[in-house]
C-alpha positions in Angstrom: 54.1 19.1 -38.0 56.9 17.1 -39.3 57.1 14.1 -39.8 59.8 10.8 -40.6 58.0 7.7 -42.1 60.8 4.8 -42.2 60.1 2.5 -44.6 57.6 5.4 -46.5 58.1 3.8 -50.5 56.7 0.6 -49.3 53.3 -1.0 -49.3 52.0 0.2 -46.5 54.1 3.0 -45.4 53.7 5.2 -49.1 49.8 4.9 -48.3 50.3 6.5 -44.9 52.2 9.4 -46.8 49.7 10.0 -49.3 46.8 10.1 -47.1 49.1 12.4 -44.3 47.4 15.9 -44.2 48.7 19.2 -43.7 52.2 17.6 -42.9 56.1 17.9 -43.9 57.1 14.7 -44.8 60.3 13.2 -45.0 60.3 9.3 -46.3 63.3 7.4 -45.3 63.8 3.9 -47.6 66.3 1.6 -48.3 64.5 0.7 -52.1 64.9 -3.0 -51.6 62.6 -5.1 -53.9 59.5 -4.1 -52.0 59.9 0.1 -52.0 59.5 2.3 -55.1 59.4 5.8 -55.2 56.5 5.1 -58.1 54.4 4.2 -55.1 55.3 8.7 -54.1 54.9 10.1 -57.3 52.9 13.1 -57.1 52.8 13.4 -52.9 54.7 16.3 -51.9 57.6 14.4 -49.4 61.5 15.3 -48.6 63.1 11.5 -50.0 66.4 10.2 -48.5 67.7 6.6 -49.3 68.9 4.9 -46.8 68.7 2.6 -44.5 67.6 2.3 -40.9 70.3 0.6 -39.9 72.8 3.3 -40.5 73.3 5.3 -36.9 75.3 8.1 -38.8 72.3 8.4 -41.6 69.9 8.4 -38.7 71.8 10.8 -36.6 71.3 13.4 -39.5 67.8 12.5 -40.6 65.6 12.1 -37.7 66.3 15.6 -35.2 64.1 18.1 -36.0 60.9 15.6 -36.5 57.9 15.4 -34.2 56.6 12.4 -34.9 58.2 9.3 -35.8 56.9 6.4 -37.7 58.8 2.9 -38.8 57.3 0.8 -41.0 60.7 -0.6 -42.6 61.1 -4.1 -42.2 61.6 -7.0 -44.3 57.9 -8.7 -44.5 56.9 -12.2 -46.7 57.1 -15.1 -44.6 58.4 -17.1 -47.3 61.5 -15.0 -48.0 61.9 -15.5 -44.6 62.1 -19.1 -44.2 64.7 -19.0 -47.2 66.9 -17.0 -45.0 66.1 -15.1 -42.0 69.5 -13.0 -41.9 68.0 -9.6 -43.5 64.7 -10.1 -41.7 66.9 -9.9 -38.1 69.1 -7.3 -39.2 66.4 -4.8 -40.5 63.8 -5.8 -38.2 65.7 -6.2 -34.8 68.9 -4.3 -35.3 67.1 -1.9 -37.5 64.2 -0.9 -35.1 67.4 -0.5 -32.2 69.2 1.6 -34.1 66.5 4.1 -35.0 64.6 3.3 -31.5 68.1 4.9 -30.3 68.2 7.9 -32.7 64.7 9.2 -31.9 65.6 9.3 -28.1 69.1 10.8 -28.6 67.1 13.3 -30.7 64.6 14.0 -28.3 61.7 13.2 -30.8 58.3 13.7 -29.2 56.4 11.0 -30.6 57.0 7.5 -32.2 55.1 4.6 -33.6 56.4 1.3 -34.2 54.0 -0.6 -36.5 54.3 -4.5 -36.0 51.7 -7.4 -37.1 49.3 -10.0 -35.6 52.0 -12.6 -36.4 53.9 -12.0 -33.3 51.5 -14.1 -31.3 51.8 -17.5 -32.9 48.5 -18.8 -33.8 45.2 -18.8 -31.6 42.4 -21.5 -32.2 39.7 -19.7 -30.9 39.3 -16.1 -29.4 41.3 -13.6 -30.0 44.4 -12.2 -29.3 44.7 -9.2 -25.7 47.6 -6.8 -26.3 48.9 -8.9 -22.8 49.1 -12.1 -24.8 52.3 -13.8 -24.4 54.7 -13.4 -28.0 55.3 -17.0 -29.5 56.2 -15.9 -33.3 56.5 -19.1 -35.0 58.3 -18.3 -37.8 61.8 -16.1 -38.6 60.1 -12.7 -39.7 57.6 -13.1 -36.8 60.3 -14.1 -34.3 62.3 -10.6 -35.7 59.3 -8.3 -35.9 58.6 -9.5 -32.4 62.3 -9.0 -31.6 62.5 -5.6 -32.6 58.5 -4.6 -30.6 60.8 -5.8 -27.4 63.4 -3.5 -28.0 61.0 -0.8 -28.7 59.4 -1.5 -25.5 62.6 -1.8 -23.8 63.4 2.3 -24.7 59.8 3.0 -23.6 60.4 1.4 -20.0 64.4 2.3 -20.0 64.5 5.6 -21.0 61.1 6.9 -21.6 60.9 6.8 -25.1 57.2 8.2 -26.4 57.3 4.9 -28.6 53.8 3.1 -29.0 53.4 -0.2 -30.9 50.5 -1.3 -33.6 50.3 -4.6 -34.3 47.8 -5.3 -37.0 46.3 -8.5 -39.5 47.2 -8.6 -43.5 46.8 -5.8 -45.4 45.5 -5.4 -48.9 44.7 -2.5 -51.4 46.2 -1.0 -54.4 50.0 -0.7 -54.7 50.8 -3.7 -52.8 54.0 -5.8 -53.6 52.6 -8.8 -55.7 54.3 -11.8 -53.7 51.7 -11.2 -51.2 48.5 -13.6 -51.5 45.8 -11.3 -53.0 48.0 -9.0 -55.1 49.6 -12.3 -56.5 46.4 -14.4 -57.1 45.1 -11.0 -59.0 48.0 -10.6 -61.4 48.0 -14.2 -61.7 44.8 -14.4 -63.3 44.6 -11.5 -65.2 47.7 -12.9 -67.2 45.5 -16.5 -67.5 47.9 -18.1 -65.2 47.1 -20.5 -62.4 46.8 -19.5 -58.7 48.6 -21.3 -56.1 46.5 -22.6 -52.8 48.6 -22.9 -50.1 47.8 -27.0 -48.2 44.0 -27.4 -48.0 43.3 -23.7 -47.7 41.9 -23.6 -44.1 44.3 -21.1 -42.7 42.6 -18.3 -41.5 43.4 -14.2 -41.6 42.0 -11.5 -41.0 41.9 -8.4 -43.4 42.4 -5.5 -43.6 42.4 -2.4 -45.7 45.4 -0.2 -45.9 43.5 2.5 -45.4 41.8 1.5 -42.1 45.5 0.5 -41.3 46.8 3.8 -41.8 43.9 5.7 -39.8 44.5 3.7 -37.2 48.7 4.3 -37.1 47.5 8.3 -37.3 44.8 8.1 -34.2 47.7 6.0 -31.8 50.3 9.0 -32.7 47.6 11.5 -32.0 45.8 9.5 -28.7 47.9 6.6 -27.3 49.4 5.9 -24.5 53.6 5.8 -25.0 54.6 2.1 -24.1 51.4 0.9 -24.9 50.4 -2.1 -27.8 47.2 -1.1 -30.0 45.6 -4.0 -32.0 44.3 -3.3 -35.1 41.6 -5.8 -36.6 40.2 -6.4 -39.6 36.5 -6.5 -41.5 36.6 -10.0 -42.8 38.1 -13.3 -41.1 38.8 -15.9 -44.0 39.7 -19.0 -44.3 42.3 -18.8 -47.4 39.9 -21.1 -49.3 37.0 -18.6 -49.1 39.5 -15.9 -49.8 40.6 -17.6 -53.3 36.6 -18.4 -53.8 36.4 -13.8 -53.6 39.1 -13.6 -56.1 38.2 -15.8 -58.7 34.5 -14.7 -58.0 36.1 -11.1 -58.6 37.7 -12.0 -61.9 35.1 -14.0 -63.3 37.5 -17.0 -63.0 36.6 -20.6 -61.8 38.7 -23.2 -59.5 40.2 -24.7 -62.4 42.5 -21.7 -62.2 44.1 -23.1 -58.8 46.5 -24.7 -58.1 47.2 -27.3 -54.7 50.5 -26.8 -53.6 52.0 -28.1 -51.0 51.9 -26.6 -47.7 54.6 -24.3 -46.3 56.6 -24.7 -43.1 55.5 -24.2 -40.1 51.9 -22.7 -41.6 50.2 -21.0 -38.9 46.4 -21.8 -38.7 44.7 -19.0 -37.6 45.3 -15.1 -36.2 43.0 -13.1 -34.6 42.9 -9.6 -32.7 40.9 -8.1 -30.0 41.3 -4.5 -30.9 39.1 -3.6 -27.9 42.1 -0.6 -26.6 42.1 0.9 -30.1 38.2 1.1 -30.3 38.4 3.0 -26.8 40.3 5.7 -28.6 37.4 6.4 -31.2 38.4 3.9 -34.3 36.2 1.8 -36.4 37.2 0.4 -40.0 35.0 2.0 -42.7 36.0 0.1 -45.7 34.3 -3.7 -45.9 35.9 -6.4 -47.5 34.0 -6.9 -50.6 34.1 -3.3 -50.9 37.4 -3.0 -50.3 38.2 -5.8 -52.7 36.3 -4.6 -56.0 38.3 -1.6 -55.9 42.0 -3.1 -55.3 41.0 -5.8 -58.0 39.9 -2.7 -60.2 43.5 -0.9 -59.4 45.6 -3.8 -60.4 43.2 -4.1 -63.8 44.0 -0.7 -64.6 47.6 -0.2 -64.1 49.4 -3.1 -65.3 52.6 -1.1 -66.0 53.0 -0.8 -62.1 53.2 -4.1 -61.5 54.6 -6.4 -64.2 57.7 -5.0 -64.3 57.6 -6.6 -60.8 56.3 -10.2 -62.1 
């Protein structure tokens, strides 16, 4: 089996590569900020920069491939609400322009991996995969951009596309703007964390790991044109989530820092992942589990990540 991972140096997507078994690999990725090909090293994979937005790069890359998976996209809310230009061109016109290529290739199978953050936020409940899209900020409004148009070549032109959409992440190798990665490199150099309003937003988490089985059973089991949620093992309140770090790191309150909140801060996200769950999936790793050894990871290799500090 062969197989394209868009977006394979990042976070997520270089996980998914090392874990793939008994596969040819080719990683496609633009190395912004957020990909390294440190996050490869010693996982047998065919490497091609570029960028998913490039129809003549895609035309060559992607035949010959039988399954298909894009995680490319530009990611941190924050950046986002700086300037949302790069989020809508990678993660609208990007996922079009590959969407395109894998159906003018014929490619058999394709997953388009998404986030929880398409919904808006819910106050009690969960989120159905029927839930209406309300994305309430610029990389949520492009991310749910780009699921339409991948839905749009499933229903147009029969595209074997299926969609995850899944909570936050965490685990070792993770970019360290993101909240847990950045409150563990924080303290480990003595420096304050900062807690985001009065810490009541609530996520739900998720380790890469679980993330990435889940991305492998939809290629393998689900439906093309269908949405699979993928939940987490812990729901949080981002108080209760600094309260596990600093617990973690023997470190006490006095390390945070009260900053004011960001714009248009959604409160909470939740999933029903009800559909996936029908397909055989379960998360194995638990939270506190899952959070000793990512806290372990970043401890240990410090010349991975504060080059990027």
């Amino acid at each position: 089996m062969k197989v394209l991972v868009a977006g394979g140096a990042g976070f997520i997507g270089s996980h998914f590569v090392r874990t793939a078994a008994d596969t040819r690999v080719t990683v496609l990725d633009k190395l912004t900020y957020a990909g390294d090909r440190a996050n490869l090293e010693g996982v047998r994979h065919e490497f091609v920069h570029g960028d998913i937005c490039d129809p003549e790069l895609l035309r060559e890359v992607v035949p010959g491939h039988d399954l298909v998976v894009n995680f490319a996209a530009e990611s941190h809310v924050d950046r986002s609400i700086a300037g949302s230009a790069e989020f809508v061109r990678t993660n609208v016109l990007g996922t079009q322009t590959l969407m395109q290529a894998c159906l003018d290739a014929g490619v058999p199978r394709v997953v388009q991996v998404s986030t929880d953050e398409v919904y808006g936020t819910i106050a009690s409940g969960s989120w159905t995969e029927d839930a209406p899209l309300h994305p309430r900020s610029p990389y949520a409004a492009a991310k749910a951009g780009g699921d339409l148009v991948a839905l749009s070549y499933a229903i147009t032109h029969g595209l074997p596309v299926s969609i995850t959409r899944c909570g936050n992440n965490y685990g070792p190798r993770q970019y360290p703007e993101k909240v847990i990665p950045l409150f563990v490199t924080n303290l480990l150099r003595g420096l304050k964390v900062p807690l985001y309003g009065d810490g009541g937003n609530v996520r739900d988490w998720i380790h890469v790991d679980d993330h990435c089985r889940a991305i492998r059973l939809v290629a393998e089991r689900g439906a093309p044109g269908e949405v699979y949620h993928v939940a987490g093992t812990a729901e949080l309140t981002n108080l209760e989530l600094t309260g596990m770090v600093l617990d973690a790191l023997g470190a006490g309150w006095d390390m945070v820092d009260r900053v004011p909140d960001r714009k248009g801060h959604d409160r909470r996200y939740s999933l029903d992942d009800g559909r996936l769950r029908g397909l055989g999936y379960a998360p194995r790793v638990g939270f506190a589990e899952g959070l000793a050894e990512t806290v372990r990871w970043y401890a240990d290799n410090p010349s991975w990540w504060k080059p990027k500090r």
